[in-house]
N, C-alpha and C positions, 0 to 999 in steps of 0.2 A: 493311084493304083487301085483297079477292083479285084477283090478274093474273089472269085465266081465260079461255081463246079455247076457244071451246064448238062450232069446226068440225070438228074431227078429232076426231068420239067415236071415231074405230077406233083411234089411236094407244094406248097406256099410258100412263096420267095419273101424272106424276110432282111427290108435294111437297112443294116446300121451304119448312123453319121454321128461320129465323135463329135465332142466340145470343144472349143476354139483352141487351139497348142495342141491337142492332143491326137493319138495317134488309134490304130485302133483296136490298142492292146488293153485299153479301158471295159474293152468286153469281153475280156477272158473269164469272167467269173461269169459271165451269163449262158445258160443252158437251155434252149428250147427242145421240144418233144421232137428228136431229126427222123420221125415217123411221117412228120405231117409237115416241117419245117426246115427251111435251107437258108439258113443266116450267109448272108452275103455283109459283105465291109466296104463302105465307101472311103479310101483316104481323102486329104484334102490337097487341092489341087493351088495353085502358084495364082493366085487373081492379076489379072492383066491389069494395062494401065487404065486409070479412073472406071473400072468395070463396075457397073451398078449390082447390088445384088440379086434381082431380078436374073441378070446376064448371066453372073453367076451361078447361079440355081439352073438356068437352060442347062449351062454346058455341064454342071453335076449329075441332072435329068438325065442325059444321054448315056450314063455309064448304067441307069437302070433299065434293062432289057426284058425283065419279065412283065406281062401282062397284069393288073389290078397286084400289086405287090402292098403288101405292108410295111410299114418305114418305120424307124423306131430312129429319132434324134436325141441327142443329149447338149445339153449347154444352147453355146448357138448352133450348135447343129442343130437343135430343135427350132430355131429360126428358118435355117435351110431346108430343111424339111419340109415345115409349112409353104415355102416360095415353091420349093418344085409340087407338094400335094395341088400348086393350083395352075400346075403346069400339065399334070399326067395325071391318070385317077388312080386315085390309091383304095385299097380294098381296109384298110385301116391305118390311122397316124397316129404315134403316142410318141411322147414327148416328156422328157425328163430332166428335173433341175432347170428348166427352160420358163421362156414368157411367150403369151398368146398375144400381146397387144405393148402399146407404147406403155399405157395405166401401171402394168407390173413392173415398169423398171425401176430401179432407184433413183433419187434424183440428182447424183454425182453423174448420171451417164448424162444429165440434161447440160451439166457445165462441162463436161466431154467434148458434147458437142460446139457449147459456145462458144470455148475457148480454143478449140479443134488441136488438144495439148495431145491426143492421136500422134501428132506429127514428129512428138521426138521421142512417145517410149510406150511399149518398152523397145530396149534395143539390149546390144550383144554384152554392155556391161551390166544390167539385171542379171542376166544369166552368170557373168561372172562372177559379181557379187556374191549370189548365192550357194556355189561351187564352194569361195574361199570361205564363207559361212562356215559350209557344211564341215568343214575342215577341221577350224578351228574348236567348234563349239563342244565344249562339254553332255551339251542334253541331248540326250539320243534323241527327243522326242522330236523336234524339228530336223534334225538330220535323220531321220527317218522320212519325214516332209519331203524333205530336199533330192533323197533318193528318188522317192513317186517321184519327182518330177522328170529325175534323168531319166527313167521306164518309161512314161506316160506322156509327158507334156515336150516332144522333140518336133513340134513343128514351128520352127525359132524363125522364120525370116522376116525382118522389119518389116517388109512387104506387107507379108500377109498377114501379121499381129496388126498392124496401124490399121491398114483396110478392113480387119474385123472389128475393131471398135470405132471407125467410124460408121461402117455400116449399122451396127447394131444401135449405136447411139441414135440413129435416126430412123431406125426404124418405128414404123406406126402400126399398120395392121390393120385399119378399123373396121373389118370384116371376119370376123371370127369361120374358122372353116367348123363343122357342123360335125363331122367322123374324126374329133379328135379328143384322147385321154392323155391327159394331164398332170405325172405323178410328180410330187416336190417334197422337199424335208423340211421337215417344219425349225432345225437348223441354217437353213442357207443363207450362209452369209453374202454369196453375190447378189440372188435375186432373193431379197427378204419374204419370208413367209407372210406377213402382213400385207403384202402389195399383191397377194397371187389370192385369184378367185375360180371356181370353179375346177378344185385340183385333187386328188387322190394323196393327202397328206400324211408321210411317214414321221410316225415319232422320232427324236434323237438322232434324227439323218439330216447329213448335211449336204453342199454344194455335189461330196463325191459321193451321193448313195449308189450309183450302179457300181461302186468300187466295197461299201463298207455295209451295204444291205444286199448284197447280191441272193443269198438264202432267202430273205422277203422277196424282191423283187421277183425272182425265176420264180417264185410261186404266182407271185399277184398276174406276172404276164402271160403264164399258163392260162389262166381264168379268164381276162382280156381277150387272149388269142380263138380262148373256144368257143367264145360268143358271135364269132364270125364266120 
């Protein structure tokens, strides 16, 4: 599903693509200048049978109609991102908690790949698992975790979970695209901060900084944005 309010063609169309599970209530803490700026939300879409992600990215490409639009990915959406920025031209890409190349991955996504363990999870007992978890457990602190997830991370289908980490697992890249910022936590525990070059690194932010920096961020993207 696209948000899209198609009154203000003069603004700069700006769009955002959630991280893989997620929905696009991950950018509820972000705020652009809606003087100059018209956030659009890309959900994510059902991947067909063995769809490359290439193909992918086309049929994502299509849902954006604005002219040189700026895209703002997080997670693998910052993957997506980059496949459609070399599909349609983009007036700015920035990309967050994300990799620009194969080099930044960890090297568990390389046995991901070998072992193509993609294939049985996660699936629909993860989720439940984590449910009875949240239930039981005494420490608010992970049941607080567990909550984000029921708000945030509701794009469950085996489907589309396995197909995003086999995609990502073998993703390479080895062309870096040239009009793109790079923000990462120097926390992240999925894409380790040690493995990311050429990045806009936030202290004590982790995997979910568009969620736990958003105060930082709305500022830094302000500054990014007017430079264009």
């Amino acid at each position: 599903m696209t948000i899209q309010n198609t009154k203000n063609q003069h603004k700069i169309a700006v769009y955002f693509i959630p991280g893989m599970a997620a929905n696009t209530h991950i950018f509820e803490r972000i705020h652009l200048d809606e003087s100059r700026y018209e956030p659009i939300f890309l959900e994510w879409t059902e991947p067909q049978k063995d769809e490359s992600l290439v193909a992918y990215s086309q049929r994502m490409s299509r849902q954006i109609t604005s002219p040189n639009p700026i895209i703002i990915g997080v997670s693998f959406g910052g993957v997506v991102a980059q496949e459609i920025a070399r599909i349609i031209k983009v007036k700015q890409l920035i990309i967050i908690s994300s990799i620009k190349n194969s080099n930044e991955l960890p090297s568990y996504f390389r046995w991901i790949k070998k072992t193509s363990i993609y294939r049985f999870f996660p699936n629909s007992i993860t989720w439940k698992t984590l449910e009875w978890y949240a239930k039981i457990t005494p420490n608010q602190k992970p049941k607080n975790r567990i909550k984000a997830y029921d708000k945030y991370l509701t794009v469950r289908s085996n489907n589309y979970l396995r197909w995003c980490l086999k995609e990502l697992s073998k993703w390479n890249n080895p062309h870096e695209l040239k009009n793109i910022v790079h923000i990462h936590g120097k926390k992240d525990n999925i894409f380790p901060f040690g493995l990311i070059k050429n990045a806009i690194i936030v202290e004590n932010a982790d995997h979910a900084l568009v969620l736990t920096k958003a105060n930082w961020l709305n500022n830094e993207l302000q500054k990014i944005l007017k430079k264009q």
